[in-house]
C-alpha positions as CSV (number, residue, x, y, z in Angstrom):
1,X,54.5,4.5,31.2
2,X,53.7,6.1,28.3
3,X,53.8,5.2,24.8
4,X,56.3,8.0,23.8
5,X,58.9,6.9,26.3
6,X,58.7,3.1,25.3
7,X,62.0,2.3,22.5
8,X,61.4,1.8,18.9
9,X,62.3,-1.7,19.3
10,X,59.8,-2.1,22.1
11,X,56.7,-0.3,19.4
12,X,57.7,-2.2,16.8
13,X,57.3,-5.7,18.5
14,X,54.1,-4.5,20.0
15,X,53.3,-3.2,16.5
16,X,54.2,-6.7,15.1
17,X,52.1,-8.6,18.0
18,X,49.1,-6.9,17.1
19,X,49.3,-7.4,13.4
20,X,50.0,-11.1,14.3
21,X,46.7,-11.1,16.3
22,X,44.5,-9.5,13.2
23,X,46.3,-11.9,10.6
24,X,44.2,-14.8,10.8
25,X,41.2,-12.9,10.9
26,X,41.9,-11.0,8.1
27,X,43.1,-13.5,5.7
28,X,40.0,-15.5,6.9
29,X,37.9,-11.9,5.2
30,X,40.5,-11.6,2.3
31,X,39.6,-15.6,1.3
32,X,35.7,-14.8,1.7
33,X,35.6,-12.0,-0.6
34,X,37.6,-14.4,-3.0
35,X,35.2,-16.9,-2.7
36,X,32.4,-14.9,-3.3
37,X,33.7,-13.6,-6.3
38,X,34.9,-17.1,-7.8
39,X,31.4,-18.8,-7.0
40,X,30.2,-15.6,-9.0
41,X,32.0,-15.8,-11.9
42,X,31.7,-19.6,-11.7
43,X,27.6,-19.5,-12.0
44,X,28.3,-17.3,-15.0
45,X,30.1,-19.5,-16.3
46,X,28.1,-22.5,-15.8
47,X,25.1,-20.4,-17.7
48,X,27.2,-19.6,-20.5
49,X,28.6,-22.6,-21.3
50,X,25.4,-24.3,-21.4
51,X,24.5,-21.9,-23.7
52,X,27.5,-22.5,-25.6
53,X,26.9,-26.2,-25.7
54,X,23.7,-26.0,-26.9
55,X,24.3,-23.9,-29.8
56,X,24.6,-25.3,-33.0
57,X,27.2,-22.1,-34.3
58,X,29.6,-22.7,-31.3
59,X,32.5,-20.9,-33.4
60,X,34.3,-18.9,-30.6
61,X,35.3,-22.2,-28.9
62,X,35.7,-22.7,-25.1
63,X,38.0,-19.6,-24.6
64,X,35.7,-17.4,-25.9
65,X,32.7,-18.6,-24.3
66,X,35.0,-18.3,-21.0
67,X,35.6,-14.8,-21.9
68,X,32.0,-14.2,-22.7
69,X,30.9,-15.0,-18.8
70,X,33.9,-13.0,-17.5
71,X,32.8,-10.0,-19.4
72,X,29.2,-10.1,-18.3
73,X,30.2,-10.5,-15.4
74,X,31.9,-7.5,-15.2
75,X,28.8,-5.8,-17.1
76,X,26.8,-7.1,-13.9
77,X,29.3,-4.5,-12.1
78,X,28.2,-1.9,-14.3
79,X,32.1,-1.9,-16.5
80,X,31.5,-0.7,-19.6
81,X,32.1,-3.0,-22.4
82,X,33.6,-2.5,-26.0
83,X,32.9,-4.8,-28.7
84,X,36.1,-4.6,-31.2
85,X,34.7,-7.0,-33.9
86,X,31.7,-5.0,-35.6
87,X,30.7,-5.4,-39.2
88,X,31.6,-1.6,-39.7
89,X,34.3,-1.7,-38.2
90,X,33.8,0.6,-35.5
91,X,34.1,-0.6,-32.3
92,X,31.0,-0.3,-30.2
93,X,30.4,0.3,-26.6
94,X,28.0,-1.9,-24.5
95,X,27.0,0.0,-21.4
96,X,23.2,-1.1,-20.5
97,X,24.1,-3.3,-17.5
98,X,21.2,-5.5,-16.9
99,X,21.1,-4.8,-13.1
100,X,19.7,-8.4,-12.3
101,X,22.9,-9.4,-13.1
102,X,24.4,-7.7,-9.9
103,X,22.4,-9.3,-7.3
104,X,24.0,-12.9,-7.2
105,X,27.5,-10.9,-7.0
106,X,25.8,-8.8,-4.5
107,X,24.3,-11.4,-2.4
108,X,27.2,-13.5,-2.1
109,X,29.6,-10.3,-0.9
110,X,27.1,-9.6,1.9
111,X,26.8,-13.6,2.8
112,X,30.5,-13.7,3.1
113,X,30.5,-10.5,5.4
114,X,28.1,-12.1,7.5
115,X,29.8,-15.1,7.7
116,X,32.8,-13.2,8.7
117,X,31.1,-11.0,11.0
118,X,29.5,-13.5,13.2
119,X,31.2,-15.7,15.6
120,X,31.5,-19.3,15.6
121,X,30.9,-19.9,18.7
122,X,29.8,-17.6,21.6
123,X,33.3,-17.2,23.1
124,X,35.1,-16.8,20.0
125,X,36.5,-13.3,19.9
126,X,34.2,-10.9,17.8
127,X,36.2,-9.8,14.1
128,X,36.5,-5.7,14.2
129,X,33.6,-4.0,11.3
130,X,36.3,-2.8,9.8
131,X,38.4,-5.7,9.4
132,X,35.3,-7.7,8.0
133,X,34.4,-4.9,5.4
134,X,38.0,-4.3,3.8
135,X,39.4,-7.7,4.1
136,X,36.0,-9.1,2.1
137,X,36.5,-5.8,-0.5
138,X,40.4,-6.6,-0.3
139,X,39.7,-10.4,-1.6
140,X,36.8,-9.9,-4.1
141,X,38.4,-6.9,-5.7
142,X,41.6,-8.9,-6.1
143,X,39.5,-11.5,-8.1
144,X,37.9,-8.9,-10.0
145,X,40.9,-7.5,-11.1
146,X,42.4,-10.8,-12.2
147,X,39.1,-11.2,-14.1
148,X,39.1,-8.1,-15.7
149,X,42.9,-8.2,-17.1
150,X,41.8,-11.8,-18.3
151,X,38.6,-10.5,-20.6
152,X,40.8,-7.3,-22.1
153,X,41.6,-9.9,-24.6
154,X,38.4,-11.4,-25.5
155,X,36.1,-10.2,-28.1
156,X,34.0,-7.7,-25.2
157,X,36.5,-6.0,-23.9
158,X,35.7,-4.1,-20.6
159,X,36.5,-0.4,-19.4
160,X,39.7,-0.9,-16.8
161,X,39.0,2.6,-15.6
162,X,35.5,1.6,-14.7
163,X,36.6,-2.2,-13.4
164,X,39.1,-0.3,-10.9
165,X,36.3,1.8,-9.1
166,X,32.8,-0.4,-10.0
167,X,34.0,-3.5,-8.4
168,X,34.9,-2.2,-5.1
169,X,32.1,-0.2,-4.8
170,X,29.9,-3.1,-5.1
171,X,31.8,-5.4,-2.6
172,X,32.2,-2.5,-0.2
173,X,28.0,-1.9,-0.5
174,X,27.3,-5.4,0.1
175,X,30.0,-6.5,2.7
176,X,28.4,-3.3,4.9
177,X,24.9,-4.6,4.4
178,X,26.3,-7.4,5.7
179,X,28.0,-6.1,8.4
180,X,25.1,-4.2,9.6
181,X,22.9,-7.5,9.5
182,X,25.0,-9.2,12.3
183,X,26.1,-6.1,14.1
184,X,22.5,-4.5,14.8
185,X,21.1,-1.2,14.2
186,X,21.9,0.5,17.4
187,X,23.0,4.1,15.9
188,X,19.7,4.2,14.5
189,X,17.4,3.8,17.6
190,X,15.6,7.2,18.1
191,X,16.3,9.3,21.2
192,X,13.4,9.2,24.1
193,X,14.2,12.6,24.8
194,X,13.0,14.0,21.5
195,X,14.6,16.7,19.2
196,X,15.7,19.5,21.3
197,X,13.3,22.5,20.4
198,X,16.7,25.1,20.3
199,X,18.0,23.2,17.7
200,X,16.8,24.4,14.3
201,X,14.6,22.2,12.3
202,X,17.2,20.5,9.7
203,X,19.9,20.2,12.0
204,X,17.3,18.6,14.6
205,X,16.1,16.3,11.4
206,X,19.8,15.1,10.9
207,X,20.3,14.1,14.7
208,X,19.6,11.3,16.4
209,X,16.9,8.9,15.3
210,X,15.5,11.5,12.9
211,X,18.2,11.2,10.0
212,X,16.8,7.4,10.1
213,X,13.6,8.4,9.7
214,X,14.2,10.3,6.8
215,X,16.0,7.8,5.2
216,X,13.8,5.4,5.7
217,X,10.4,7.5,4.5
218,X,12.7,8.6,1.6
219,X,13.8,4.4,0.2
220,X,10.0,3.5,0.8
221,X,8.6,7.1,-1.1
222,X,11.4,5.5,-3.9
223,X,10.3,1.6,-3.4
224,X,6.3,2.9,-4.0
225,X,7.8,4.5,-7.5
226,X,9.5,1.5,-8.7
227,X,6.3,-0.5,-7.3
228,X,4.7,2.1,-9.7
229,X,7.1,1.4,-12.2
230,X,6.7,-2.4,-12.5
231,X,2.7,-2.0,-12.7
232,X,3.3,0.4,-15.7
233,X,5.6,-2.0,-17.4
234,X,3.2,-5.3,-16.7
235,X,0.4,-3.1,-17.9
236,X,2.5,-2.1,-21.4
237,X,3.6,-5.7,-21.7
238,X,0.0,-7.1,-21.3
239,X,-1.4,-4.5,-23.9
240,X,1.4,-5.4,-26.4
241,X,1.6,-8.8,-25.9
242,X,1.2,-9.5,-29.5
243,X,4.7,-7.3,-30.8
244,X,6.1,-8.5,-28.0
245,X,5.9,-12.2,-28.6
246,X,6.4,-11.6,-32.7
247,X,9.8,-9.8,-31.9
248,X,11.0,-12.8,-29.3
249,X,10.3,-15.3,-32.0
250,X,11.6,-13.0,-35.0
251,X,15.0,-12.9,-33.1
252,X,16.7,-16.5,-33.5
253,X,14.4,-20.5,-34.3
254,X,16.8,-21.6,-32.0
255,X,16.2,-23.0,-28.5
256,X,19.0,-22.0,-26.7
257,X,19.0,-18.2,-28.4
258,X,15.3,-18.3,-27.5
259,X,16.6,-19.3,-24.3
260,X,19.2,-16.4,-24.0
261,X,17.2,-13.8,-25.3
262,X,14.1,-15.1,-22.5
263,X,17.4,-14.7,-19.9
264,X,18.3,-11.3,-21.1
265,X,14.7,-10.1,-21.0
266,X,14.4,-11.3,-17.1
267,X,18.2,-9.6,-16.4
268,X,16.5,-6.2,-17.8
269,X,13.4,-6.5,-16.1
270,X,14.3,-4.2,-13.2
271,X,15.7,-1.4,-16.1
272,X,12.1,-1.7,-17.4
273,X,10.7,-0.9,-14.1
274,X,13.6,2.2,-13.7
275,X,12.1,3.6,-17.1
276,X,8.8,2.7,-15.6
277,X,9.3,5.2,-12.9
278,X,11.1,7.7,-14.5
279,X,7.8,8.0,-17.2
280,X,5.9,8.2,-14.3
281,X,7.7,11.1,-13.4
282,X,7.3,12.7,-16.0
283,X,10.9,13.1,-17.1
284,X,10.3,10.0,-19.2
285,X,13.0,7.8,-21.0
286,X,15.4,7.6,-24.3
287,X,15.1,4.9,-26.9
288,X,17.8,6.1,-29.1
289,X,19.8,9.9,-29.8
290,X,16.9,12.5,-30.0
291,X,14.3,10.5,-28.7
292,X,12.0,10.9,-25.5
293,X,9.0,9.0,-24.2
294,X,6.7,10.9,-21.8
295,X,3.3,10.6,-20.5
296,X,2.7,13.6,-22.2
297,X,4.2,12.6,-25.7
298,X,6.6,9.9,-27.5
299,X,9.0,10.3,-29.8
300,X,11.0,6.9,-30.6
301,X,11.9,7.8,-34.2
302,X,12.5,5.3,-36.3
303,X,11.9,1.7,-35.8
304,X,13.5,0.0,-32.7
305,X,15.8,-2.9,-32.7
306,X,13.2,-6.0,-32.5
307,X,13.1,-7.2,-29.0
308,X,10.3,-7.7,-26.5
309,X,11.1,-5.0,-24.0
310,X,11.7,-2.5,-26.5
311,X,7.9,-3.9,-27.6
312,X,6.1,-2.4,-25.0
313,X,7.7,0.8,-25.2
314,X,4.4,3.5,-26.0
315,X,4.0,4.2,-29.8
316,X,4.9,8.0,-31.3
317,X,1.8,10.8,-30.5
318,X,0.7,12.9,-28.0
319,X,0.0,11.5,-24.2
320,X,-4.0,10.4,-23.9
321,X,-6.1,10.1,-20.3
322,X,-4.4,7.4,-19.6
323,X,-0.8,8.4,-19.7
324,X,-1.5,11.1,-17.9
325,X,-2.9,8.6,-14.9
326,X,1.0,8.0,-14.1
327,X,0.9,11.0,-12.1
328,X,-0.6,8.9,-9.6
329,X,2.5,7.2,-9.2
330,X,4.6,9.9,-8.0
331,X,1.7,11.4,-5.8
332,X,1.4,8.0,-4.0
333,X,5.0,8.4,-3.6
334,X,5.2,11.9,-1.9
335,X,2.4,10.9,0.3
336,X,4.1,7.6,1.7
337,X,7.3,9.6,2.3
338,X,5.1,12.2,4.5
339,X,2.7,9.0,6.3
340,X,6.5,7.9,7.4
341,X,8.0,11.2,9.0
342,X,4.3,11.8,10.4
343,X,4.1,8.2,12.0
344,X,8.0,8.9,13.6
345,X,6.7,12.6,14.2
346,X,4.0,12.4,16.4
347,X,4.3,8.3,17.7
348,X,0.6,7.0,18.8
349,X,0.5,6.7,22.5
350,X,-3.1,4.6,22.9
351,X,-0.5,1.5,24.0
352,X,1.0,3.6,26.6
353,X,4.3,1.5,27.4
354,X,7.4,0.8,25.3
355,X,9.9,4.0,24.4
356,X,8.1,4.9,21.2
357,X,5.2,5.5,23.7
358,X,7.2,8.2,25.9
359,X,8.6,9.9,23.5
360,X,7.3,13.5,22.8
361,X,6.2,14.8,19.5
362,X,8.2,16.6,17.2
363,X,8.0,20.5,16.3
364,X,6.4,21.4,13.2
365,X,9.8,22.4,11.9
366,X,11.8,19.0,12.8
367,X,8.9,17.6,10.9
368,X,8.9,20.0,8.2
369,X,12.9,19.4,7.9
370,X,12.8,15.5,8.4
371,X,10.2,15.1,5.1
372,X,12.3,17.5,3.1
373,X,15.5,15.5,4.0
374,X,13.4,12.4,3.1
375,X,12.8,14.3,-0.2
376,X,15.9,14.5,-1.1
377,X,17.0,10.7,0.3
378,X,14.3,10.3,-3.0
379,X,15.9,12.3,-5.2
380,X,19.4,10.9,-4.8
381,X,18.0,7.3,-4.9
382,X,16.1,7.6,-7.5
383,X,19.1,9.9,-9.5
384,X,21.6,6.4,-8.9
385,X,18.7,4.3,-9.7
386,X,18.2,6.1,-13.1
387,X,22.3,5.8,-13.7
388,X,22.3,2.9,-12.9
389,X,19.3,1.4,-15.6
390,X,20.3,3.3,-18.7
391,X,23.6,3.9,-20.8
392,X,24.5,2.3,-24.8
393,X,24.3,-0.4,-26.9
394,X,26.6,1.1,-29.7
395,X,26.9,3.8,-31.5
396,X,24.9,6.6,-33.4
397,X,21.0,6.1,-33.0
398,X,21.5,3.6,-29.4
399,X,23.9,5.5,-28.3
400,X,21.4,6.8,-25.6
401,X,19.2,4.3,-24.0
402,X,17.3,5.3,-20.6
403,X,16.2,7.9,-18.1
404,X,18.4,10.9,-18.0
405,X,19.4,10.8,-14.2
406,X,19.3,14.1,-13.2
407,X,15.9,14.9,-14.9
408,X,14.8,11.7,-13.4
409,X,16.3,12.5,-9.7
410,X,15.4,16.5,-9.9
411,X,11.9,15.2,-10.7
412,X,11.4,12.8,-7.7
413,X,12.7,15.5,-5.5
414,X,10.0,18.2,-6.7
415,X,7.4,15.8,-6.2
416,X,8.6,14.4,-3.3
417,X,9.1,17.7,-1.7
418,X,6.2,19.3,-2.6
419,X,3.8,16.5,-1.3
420,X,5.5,15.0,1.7
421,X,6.1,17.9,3.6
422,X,2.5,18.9,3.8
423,X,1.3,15.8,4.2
424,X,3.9,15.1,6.9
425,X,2.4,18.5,8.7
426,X,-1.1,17.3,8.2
427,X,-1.0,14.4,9.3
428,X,1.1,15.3,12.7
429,X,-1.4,17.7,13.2
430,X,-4.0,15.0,12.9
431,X,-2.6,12.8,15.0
432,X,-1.9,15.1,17.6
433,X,-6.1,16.5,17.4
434,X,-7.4,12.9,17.8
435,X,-5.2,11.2,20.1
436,X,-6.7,10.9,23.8
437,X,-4.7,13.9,25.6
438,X,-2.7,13.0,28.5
439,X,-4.1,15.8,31.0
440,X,-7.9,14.5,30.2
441,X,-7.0,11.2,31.9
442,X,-6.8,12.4,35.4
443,X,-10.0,13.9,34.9
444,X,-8.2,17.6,35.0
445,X,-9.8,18.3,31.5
446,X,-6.7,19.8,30.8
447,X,-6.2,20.1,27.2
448,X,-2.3,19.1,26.7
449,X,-2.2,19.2,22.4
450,X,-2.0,23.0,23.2
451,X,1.8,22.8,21.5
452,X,0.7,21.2,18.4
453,X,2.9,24.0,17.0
């Protein structure tokens, strides 16, 4: 019997059976996600009003300190904030999110989508992905909205345009990271077979195992920039330690703003290494309207706001030897990205068991294609990344703070592209010369790299 000829009465009990079945799990996901946001908000809270405590000017009371952790909390999300009460009157936005802000959030979304996701016991039947992801997203979103109608009456007052479609994202990012912790990474296991030789070279790279490999040769060509990008930043801060520490003790005599300003420096520290990156690019960064600071020159204009990041930042001139190093960076960068699609390209075969082992080399142009996806795997990553670390701090001169993204994700493309792909070829090729030819082992003398091509 099919399920056309069954009554409405009889599909709507079946209907009401299986949503009775999915309830419990589901509300289980929906009060996960709310956890995870409450223990959030609540460790923001816990820092702030320590803070608060300790300050001898604790004029906003309780209420607004309250407010204060539910707004940077939301700034952790990336919402936009808008300070009403300026001394000119103007209100001013506040949109440099201090990304360190976003990992407890971010870590606590994926723990509870684990959690979820994983059965309590071994006969315990298994939650749907699907279930897991929205029901967590469902719950913390819920929170976050609460949260975010709560601070629209505080002294930071967040975007609600931005709340509606930053908070979600960031749940739905973590709870899949999560998900895909428990559930395994069987969609990504390459093929034994190999890419078929009829397909062409970018629709070969984008099937199978070899999408994978370009994504993961792409997040390690971007993980060696911001590597880059921290050593530049530790460098800067080492050879300015001097206006650096002047400008943290010129800020405030008191321990606890010592204390908050030491905390907002550490919450920046990944933006630092962002700008790190993007000057190693070449694209540079913004400290202000009009500004740019390249390895080829700096112009910060007038005098920065005193803080200790904004310290390090490279004085006003044209670049020297040793700006123009950085491009080291990026060329370390493009060359990983081609070592990864040349290592998944032609596997090494001296172990001789296992499926990596069987599995035949790639054509030239599935290799070609796989490094230029991984390029552009870069270019997005490092074009979010850039988002992502810059944005304002008010109005007029910091009005523009950070890499501009496209520049910054254009830029990791080109180099990307125009050193991995070779690289990727050599490399196969070299692997393919040196490794101990299967038709030689019989004693045939048979040379079988014939096809390197």
């Amino acid at each position: 019997m099919t399920d056309d000829s069954l009554s409405p009465a009889v599909r709507l009990r079946a209907l009401a059976a299986r949503l009775r079945d999915r309830s419990p799990a589901l509300a289980g996901c929906l009060f996960g996600g709310a956890v995870a946001a409450g223990l959030s908000l609540g460790a923001y809270a816990v820092v702030v009003m320590a803070l608060w405590i300790g300050s001898p000017y604790p004029d906003s009371g309780p209420g607004g300190a309250t407010g204060t952790a539910v707004s940077l909390w939301l700034l952790g999300h990336g919402v936009g904030l808008t300070r009403a009460d300026t001394l000119t009157g103007v209100p001013a936005p506040l949109g440099l999110t201090p990304l360190l802000l976003a990992l407890l959030p971010f870590w606590l979304v994926r723990r509870a989508a684990r959690d979820a996701a994983e059965p309590e016991t071994p006969q315990a039947p298994e939650i749907p992905g699907r279930t897991v992801v929205w029901g967590i997203t469902g719950g913390y979103t819920a929170v976050g909205a609460l949260a975010a109608l709560y601070a629209t009456g505080g002294e930071l007052r967040p975007t609600l345009r931005e709340a509606a479609w930053h908070l979600p994202l960031l749940a739905l990012a973590a709870a899949l990271t999560g998900l895909r912790s428990v559930r395994g990474r069987a969609a990504d296991a390459p093929s034994p077979a190999g890419p078929d030789a009829r397909i062409g070279g970018v629709r070969a790279a984008l099937a199978g195992g070899r999408g994978a490999t370009a994504c993961r040769a792409g997040l390690a060509a971007a993980l060696a920039l911001a590597g880059g990008g921290a050593v530049l930043v530790g460098l800067s801060l080492t050879l300015h330690w001097e206006p650096a520490r002047a400008s943290y003790l010129m800020l405030t005599d008191v321990w606890t703003g010592r204390l908050a300003v030491l905390l907002l420096a550490l919450a920046l520290l990944p933006n630092a290494v962002i700008w790190g990156a993007a000057y190693a690019l070449g694209t540079g960064f913004q400290v202000g309207t009009g500004t740019l600071v390249t390895p080829l020159a700096a112009t910060s204009g007038p005098a920065l706001p005193p803080f200790p990041l904004l310290a390090a930042v490279p004085p006003d001139g044209p670049g020297a030897p040793l700006t123009w190093a950085c491009a080291a960076i990026p060329v370390l960068a493009g060359t990983t990205a081609g070592w990864f699609t040349a290592r998944a390209a032609a596997p090494d075969r001296s172990s001789g068991t296992g499926t990596e082992g069987a599995r035949s080399p790639w054509p030239a142009s599935v290799t070609a294609a796989t490094a230029a996806l991984a390029a552009l795997v870069t270019g997005l990553v490092c074009a979010g990344a850039a988002r992502a670390a810059g944005g304002p701090l008010g109005t007029g001169r910091l009005a523009e703070l950070g890499p501009v993204w496209w520049a910054a994700g254009g830029a990791a493309l080109a180099w990307t592209l125009l050193l991995g792909v070779p690289t990727a070829l050599a490399l196969r090729a070299w692997r393919l010369r040196t490794r101990k030819p299967r038709g030689t082992e019989a004693g045939g003398g048979r040379l079988a790299g014939a096809g390197l091509f």
